[in-house]
C-alpha positions as a printed NumPy array, in Angstrom:
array([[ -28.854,   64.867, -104.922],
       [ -31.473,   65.253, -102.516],
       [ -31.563,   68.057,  -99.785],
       [ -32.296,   66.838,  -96.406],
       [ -33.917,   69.251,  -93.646],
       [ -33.681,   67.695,  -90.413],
       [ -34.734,   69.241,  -86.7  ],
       [ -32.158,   69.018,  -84.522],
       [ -33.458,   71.319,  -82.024],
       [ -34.83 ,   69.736,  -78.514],
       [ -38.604,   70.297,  -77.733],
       [ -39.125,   73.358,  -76.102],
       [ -39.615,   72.831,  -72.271],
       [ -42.881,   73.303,  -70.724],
       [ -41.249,   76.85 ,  -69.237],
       [ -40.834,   78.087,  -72.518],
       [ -44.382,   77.271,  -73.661],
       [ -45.782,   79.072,  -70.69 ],
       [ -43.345,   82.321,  -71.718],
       [ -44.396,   82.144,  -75.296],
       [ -48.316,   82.339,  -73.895],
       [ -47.145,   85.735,  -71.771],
       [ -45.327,   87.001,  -74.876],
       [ -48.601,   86.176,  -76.796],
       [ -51.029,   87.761,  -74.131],
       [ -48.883,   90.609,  -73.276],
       [ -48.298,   91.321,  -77.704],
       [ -52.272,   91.433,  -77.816],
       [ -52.81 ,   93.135,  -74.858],
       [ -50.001,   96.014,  -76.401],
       [ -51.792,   96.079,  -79.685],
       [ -55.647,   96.317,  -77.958],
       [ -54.125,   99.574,  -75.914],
       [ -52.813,  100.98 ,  -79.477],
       [ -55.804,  100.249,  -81.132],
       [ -57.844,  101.727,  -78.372],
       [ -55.701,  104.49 ,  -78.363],
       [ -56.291,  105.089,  -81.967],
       [ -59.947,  105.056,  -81.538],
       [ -60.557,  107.175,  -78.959],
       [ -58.163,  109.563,  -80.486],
       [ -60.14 ,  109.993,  -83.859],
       [ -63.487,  110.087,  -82.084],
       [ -65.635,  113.061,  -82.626],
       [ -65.184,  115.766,  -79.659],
       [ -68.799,  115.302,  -79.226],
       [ -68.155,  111.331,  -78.249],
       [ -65.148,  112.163,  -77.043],
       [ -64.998,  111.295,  -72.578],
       [ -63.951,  113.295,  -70.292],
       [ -61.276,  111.204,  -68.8  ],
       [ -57.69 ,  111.122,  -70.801],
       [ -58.332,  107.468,  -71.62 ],
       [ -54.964,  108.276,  -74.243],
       [ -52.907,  107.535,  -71.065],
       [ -54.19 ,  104.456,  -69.546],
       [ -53.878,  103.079,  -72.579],
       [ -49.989,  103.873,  -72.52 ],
       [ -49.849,  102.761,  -69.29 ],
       [ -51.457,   99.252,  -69.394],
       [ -49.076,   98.838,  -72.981],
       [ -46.233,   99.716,  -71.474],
       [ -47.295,   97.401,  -68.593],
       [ -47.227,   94.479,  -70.686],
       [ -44.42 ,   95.473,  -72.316],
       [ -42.194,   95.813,  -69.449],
       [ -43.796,   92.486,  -68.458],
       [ -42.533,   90.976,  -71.221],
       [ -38.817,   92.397,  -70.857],
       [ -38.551,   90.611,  -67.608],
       [ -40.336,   87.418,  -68.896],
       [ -37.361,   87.128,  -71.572],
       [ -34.752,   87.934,  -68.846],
       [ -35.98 ,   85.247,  -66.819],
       [ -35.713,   87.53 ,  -63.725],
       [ -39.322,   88.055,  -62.83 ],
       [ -40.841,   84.562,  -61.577],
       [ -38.55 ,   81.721,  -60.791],
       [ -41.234,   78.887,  -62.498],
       [ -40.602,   80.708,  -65.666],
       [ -36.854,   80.393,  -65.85 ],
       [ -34.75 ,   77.461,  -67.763],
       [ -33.533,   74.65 ,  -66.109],
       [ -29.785,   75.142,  -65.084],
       [ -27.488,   73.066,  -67.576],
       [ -25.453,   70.246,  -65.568],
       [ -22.025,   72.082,  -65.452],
       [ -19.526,   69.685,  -67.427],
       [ -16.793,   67.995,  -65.536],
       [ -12.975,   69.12 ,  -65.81 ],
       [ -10.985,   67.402,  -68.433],
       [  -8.12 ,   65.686,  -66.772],
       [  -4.852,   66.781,  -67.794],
       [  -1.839,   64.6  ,  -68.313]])
């Protein structure tokens, strides 16, 4: 008895290639900020800058996050969303 695994999902369309790359730019640009943020935070007070570089950081992740959000709800730019589905015709009763 053999096991067969067989793909029966379409290709993915070229919108959802182009949201994938904004997931994947906006999940490095989220772990960049926390790494940043981790950084700066453990620097010595003698290195540490002036500026509260702690919440730009936040900001620009949450940025990308909230970026992301609306990417995935297919809300925020129309050449992003899916392809409306051909609604199916009625089924004649008899």
């Amino acid at each position: 008895m053999a096991i067969r695994f067989t793909n029966t999902n379409p290709p993915p369309t070229p919108q959802k290639l182009r949201r994938n790359r904004i997931y994947l730019i906006c999940a490095i640009a989220i772990l960049a900020c926390v790494a940043a943020a981790a950084i700066t935070n453990f620097l010595p007070a003698s290195v540490k800058p002036s500026f509260p570089w702690l919440f730009l950081y936040e900001a620009v992740g949450i940025f990308a996050f909230g970026v992301s959000w609306f990417v995935e709800g297919q809300t925020l730019i129309g050449a992003l969303k899916d392809p409306q589905a051909p609604l199916a015709e009625p089924v004649a009763q008899h």
